[in-house]
C-alpha positions as CSV (number, residue, x, y, z in Angstrom):
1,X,3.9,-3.4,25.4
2,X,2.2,-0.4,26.5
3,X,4.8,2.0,26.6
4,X,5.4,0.5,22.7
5,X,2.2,1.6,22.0
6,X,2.4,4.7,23.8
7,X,5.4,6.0,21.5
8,X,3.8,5.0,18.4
9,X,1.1,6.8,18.8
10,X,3.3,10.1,19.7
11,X,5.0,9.2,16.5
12,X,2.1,9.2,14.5
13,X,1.0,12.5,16.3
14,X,4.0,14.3,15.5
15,X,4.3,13.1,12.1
16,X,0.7,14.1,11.7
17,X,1.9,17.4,13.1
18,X,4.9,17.8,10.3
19,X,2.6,17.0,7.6
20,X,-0.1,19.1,8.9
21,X,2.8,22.4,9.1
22,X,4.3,21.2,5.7
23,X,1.1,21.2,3.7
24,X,0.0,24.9,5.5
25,X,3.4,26.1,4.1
26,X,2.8,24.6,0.6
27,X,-0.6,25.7,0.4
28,X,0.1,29.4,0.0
29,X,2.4,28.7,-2.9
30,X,0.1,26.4,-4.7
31,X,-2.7,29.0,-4.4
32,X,-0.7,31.5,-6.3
33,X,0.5,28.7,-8.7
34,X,-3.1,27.5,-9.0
35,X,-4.6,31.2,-9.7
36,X,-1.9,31.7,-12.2
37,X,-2.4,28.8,-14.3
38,X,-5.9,28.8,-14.0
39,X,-5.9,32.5,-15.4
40,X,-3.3,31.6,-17.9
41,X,-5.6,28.5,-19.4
42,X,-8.2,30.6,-19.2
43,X,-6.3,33.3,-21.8
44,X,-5.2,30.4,-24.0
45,X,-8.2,29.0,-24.0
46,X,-10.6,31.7,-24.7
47,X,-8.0,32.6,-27.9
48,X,-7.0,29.6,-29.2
49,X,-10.1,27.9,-28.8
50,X,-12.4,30.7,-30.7
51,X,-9.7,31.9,-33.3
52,X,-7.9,34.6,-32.2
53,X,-5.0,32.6,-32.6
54,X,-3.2,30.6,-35.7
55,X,-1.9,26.8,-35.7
56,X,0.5,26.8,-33.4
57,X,0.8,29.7,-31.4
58,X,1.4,28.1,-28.2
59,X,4.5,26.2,-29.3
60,X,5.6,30.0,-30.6
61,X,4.7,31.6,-26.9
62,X,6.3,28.8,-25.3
63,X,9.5,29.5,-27.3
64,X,9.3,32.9,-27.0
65,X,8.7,33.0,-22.9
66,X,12.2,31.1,-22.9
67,X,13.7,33.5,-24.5
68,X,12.1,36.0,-22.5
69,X,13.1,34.1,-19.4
70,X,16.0,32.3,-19.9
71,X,15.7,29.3,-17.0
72,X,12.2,29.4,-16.9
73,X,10.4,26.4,-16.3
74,X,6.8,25.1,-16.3
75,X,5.8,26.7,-19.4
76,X,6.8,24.1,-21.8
77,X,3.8,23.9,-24.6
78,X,2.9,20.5,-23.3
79,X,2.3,22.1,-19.4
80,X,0.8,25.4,-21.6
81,X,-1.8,22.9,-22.9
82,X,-2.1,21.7,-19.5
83,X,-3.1,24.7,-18.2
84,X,-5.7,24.9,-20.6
85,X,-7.4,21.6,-19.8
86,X,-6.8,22.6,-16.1
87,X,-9.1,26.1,-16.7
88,X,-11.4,24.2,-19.2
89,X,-12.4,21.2,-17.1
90,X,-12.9,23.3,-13.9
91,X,-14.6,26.7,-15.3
92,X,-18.4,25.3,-15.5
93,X,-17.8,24.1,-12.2
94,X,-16.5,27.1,-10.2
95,X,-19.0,28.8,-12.6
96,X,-22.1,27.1,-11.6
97,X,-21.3,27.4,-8.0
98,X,-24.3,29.0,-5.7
99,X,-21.4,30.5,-3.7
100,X,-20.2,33.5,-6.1
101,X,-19.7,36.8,-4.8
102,X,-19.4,40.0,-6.3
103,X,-16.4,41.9,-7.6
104,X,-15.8,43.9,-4.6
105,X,-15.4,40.6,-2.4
106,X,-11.8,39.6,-2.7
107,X,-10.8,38.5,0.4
108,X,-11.7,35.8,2.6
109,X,-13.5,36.9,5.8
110,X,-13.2,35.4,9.2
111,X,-12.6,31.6,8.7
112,X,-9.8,30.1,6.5
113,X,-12.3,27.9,4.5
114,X,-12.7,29.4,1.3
115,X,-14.9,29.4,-1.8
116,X,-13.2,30.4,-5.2
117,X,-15.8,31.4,-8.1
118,X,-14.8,32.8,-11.4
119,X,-15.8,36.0,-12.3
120,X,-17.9,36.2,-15.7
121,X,-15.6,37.5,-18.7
122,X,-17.2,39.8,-21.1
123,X,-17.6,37.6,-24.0
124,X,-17.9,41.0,-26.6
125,X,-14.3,42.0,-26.5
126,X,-11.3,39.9,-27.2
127,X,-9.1,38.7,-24.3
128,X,-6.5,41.1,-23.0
129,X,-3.1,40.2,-21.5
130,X,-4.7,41.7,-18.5
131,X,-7.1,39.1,-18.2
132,X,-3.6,37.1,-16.4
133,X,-4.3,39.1,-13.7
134,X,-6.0,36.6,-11.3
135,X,-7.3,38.3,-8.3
136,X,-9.3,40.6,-10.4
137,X,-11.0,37.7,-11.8
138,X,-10.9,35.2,-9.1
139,X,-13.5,35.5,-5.9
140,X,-12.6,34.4,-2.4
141,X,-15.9,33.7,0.0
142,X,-16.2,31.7,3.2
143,X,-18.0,28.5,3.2
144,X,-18.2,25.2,5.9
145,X,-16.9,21.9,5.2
146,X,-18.6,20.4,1.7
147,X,-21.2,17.0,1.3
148,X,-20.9,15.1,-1.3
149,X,-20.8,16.9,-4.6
150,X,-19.6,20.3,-3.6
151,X,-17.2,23.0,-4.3
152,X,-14.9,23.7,-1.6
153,X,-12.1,25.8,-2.8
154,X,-9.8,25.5,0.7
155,X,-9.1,21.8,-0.5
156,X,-9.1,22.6,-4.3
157,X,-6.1,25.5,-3.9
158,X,-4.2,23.3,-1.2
159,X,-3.1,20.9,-3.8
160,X,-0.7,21.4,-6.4
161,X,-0.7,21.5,-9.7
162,X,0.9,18.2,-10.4
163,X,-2.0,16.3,-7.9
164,X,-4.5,18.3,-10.2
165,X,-3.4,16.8,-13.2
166,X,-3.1,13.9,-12.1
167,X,-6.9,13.5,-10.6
168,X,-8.1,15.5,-13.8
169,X,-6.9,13.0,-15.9
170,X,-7.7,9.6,-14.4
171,X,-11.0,10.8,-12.4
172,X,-13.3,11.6,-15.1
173,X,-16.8,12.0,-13.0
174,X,-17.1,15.4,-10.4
175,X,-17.7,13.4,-7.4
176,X,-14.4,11.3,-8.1
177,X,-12.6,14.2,-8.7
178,X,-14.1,16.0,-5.5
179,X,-13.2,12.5,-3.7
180,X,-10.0,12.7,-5.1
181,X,-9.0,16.3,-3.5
182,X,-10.8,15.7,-0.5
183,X,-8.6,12.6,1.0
184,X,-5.4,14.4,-0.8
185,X,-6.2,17.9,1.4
186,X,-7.1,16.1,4.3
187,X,-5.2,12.7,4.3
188,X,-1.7,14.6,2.8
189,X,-1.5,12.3,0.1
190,X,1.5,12.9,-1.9
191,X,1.9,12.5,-5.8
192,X,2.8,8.7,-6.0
193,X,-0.2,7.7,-3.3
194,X,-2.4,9.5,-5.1
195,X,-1.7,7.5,-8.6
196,X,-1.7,4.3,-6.1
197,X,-5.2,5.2,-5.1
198,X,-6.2,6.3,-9.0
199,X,-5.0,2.8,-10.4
200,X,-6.6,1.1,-8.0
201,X,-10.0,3.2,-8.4
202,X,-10.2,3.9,-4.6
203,X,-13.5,5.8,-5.0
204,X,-15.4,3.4,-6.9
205,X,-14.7,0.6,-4.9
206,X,-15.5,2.8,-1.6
207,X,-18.8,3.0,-3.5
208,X,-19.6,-0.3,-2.6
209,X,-19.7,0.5,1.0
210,X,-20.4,3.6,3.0
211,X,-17.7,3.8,5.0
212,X,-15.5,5.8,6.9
213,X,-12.3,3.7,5.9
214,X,-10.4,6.5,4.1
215,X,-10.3,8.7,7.4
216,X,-9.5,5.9,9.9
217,X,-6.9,3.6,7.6
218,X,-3.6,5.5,7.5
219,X,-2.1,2.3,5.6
220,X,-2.8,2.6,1.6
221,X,-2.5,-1.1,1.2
222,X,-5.0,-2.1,4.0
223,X,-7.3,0.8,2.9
224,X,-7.3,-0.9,-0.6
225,X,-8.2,-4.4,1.0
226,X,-10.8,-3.2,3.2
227,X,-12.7,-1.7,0.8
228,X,-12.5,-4.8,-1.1
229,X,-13.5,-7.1,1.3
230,X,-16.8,-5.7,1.8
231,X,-20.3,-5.4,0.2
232,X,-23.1,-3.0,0.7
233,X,-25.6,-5.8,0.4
234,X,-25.6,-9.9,1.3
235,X,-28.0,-12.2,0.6
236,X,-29.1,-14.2,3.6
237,X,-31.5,-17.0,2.1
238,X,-31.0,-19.6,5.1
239,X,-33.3,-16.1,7.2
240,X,-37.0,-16.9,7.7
241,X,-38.5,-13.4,7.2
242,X,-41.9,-14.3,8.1
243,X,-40.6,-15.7,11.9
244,X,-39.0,-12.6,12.5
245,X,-41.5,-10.0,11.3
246,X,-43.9,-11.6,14.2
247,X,-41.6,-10.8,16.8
248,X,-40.3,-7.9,18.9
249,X,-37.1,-5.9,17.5
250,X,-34.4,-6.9,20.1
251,X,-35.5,-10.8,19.6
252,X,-35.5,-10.5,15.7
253,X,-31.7,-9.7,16.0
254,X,-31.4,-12.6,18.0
255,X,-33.1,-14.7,15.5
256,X,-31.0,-13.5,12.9
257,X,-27.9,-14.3,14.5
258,X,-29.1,-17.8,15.2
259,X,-30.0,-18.3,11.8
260,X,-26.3,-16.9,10.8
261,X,-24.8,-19.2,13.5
262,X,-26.8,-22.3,12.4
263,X,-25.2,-21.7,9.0
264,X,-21.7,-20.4,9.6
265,X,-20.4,-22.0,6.6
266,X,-22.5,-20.4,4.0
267,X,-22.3,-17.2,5.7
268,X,-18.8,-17.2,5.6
269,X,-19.1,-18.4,2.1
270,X,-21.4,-15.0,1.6
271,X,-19.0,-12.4,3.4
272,X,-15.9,-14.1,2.0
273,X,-13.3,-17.1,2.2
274,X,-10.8,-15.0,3.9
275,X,-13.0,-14.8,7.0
276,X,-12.7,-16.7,10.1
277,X,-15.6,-16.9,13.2
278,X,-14.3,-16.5,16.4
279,X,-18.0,-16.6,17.8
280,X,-21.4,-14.9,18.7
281,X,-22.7,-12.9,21.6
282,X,-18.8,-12.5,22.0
283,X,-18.2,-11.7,25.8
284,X,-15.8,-8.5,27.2
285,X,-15.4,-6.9,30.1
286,X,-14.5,-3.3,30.4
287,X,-14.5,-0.8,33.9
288,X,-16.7,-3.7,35.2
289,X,-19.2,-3.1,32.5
290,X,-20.1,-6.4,30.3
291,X,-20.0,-6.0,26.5
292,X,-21.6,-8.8,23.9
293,X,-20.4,-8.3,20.3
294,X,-23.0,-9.7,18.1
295,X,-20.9,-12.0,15.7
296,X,-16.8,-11.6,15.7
297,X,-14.5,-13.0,12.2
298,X,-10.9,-12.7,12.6
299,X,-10.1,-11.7,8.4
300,X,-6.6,-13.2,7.5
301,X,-6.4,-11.0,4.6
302,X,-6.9,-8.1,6.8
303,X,-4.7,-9.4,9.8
304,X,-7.9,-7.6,11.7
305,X,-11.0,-8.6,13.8
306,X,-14.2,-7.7,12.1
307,X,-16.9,-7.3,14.5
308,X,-20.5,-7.1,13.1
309,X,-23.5,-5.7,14.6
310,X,-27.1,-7.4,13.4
311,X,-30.0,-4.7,13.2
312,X,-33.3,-5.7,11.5
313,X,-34.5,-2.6,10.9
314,X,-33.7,0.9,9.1
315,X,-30.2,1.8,10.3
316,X,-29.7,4.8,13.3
317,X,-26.8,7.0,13.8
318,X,-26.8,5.5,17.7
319,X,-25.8,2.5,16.6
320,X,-22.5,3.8,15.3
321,X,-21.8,4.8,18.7
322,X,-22.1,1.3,20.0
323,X,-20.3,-0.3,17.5
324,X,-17.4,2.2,17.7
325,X,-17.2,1.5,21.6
326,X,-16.7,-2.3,20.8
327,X,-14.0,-1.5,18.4
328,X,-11.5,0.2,21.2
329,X,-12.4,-2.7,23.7
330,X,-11.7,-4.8,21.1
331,X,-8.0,-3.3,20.5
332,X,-7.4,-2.3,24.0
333,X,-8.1,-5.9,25.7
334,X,-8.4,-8.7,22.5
335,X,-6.8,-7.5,19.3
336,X,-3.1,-9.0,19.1
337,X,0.0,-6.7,18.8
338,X,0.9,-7.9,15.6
339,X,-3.0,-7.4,14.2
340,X,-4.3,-4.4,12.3
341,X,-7.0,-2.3,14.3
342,X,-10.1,-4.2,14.4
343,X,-12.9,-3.0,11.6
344,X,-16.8,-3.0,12.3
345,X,-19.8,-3.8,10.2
346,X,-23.3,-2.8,11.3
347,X,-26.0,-5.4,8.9
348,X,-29.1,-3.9,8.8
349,X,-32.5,-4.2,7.0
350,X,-32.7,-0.7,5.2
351,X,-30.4,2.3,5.4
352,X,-29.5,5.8,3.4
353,X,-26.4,5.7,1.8
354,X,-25.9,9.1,1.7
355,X,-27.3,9.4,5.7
356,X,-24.9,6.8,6.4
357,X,-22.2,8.1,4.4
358,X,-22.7,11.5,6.8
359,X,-22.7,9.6,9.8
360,X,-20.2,8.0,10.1
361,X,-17.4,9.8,8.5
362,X,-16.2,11.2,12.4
363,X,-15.6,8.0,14.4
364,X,-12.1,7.6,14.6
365,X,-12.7,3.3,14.4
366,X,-13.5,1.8,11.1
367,X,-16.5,1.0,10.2
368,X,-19.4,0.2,7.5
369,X,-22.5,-0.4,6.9
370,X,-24.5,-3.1,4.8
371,X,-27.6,-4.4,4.1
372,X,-29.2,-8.2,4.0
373,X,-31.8,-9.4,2.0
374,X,-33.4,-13.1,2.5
375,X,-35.0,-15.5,-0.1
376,X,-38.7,-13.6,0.9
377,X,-37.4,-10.5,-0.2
378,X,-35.5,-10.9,-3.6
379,X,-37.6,-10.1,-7.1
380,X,-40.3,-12.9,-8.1
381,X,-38.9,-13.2,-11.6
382,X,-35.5,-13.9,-9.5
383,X,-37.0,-16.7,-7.1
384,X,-39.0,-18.5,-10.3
385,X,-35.6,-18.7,-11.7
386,X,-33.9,-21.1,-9.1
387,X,-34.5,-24.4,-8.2
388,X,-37.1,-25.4,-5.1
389,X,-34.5,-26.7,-2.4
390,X,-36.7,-29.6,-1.6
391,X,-36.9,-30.6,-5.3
392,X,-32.8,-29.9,-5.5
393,X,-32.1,-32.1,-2.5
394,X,-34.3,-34.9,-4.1
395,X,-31.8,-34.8,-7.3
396,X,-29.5,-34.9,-5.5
């Protein structure tokens, strides 16, 4: 069984290799494809859009370029258009960037990440044909890896043109398009996982949860379900709030977990159907060293363990680090050969998505992290609006 495991995991190295060597090799083409077309939409656009042109002009170029160049593909007046929309949707943002350089800067410096920014036109003259040329009016600068929300032109020019359109027209938000070229740069998603990910709206379900799910779940189908399965809030109502604010940190957690145990049934009811407790304080023993998982599910939906850590304050990076060492002991001594890597929650009191989000996006186990809120804690218009349990049970 070891030795199984041992050659799948060189098999997923090397594939990860090929892929890695097959996208560097593509790259440089689809920069060159990219610069063209985005110059291209950029000299339709600026003529057809203010005048300069009549009613259809680009069906007449099209027709005329395959005259020109008999064989020719690519510039049919539907992908002409394309390249329009393309240099259209994308100039405000490489416009607005904070990273643009001056003409003079062309080429990348020392690192391979780069920064593209396009170089103002001068609105008082008419478009040239030498406005195609590209590098004059495209800027290469070196920046680090992006946050959330920005520009980073290494990932933008690794993807193709086709992967482009694709995101451009079913992502309609930055972020999600920024999402969208992030996990197809770095993940090697090809065309037909991409459109799986864009019908099943990968990034606003992710929303739900920060995670780090799309780095550490190679399988698209167990992605999808994991991102499902999970909330970024549960409402614990069964919790006294006012026991556990009078005690000390490490016994709140305890309290908690009682309170969860005590009512297993709704809690399950809470997280989901398809979960299944295996039980609390769960015991392992690794190099001699004891481990105690705070509440383990088994999720038949998932095929995967799903071990939860209870915190009852603001959430800290170091637990990450604990919860990710339960995860391998988890798969190295409990999780079954047939099972899916085990997944990990952390449930705290209070947390920064977008700290979160930063967190946890290097641990190679998948993880999440959610909040709770008890009966205490929800809005008073909420709480007038339900029944006393007392006065419920009496009906009853």
């Amino acid at each position: 069984m070891e030795l199984n495991r041992t050659y799948k995991e060189a098999v997923r190295n090397i594939k990860e290799a090929i892929l890695r060597s097959q996208y560097k090799a593509a790259s440089a083409v689809n920069k060159e494809q990219l610069s063209l077309y985005y110059g291209i939409g950029r000299y339709v656009s600026q003529n057809s859009r203010d005048g300069f042109w009549g009613t259809g002009a680009i069906e007449q170029i099209s027709t005329n370029l395959q005259k020109e160049l008999p064989g020719l593909r690519g510039f049919s007046v539907a992908n002409i258009k394309k390249m329009r929309y393309f240099y259209e949707e994308w100039q405000p943002v490489i416009n607005r960037s904070p990273l643009v350089s001056d003409l003079q800067q062309i080429r990348q410096s020392a690192t391979d990440e780069l920064q593209i920014a396009e170089n103002e036109v001068n609105t008082n003259r008419s478009p040239a044909v030498s406005d195609l040329n590209v590098n004059e009016n495209l800027l290469i600068v070196a920046i680090r890896q992006p946050f959330v929300g920005e520009f980073n032109s290494a990932e933008f020019l690794q993807l193709g043109f086709t992967h482009h359109m694709e995101i451009l027209s079913k992502a309609k938000t930055l972020n999600a398009r920024l999402f969208y070229i992030h996990e197809c740069a770095t993940r090697f998603w090809n065309k037909y996982t991409l459109m799986d990910y864009l019908r099943s709206d990968l990034y606003g379900k992710r929303g739900s949860m920060p995670n780090n799910f799309t780095q550490t779940i190679p399988n698209a189908k167990q992605l999808l379900k994991a991102v499902a399965s999970f909330k970024d809030e549960y409402f614990l109502d069964y919790i006294n709030i006012e026991q556990i604010d009078e005690a000390e940190e490490d016994l709140d957690e305890r309290m908690v977990e009682h309170a969860i145990v005590a009512n297993i049934k709704k809690f399950i009811l809470t997280v989901g159907n398809d979960f299944t407790f295996v039980g609390n304080q769960y015991r392992m023993e690794v190099a001699g060293e004891e481990l105690f998982i705070d509440l383990l599910f088994f999720n038949r939906e998932l095929n995967a363990l799903v071990a939860i850590e209870l915190k009852t304050g603001k959430f800290r990076a170091a637990y990450l680090g604990q919860l990710n060492l339960y995860l391998s002991a988890l798969d190295e001594h409990v999780r079954k050969p047939h099972e899916n890597p085990s997944i990990g929650i952390i449930l705290c009191k209070e947390m920064n998505h977008t700290f979160v989000e930063f967190a946890v996006r290097d641990y190679s186990k998948p993880m999440g992290v959610a909040t709770y809120r008890t009966s205490e804690e929800m809005p008073e218009k909420w709480r007038k609006s339900m029944p006393d349990i007392e006065e419920l049970k009496k009906l009853l």
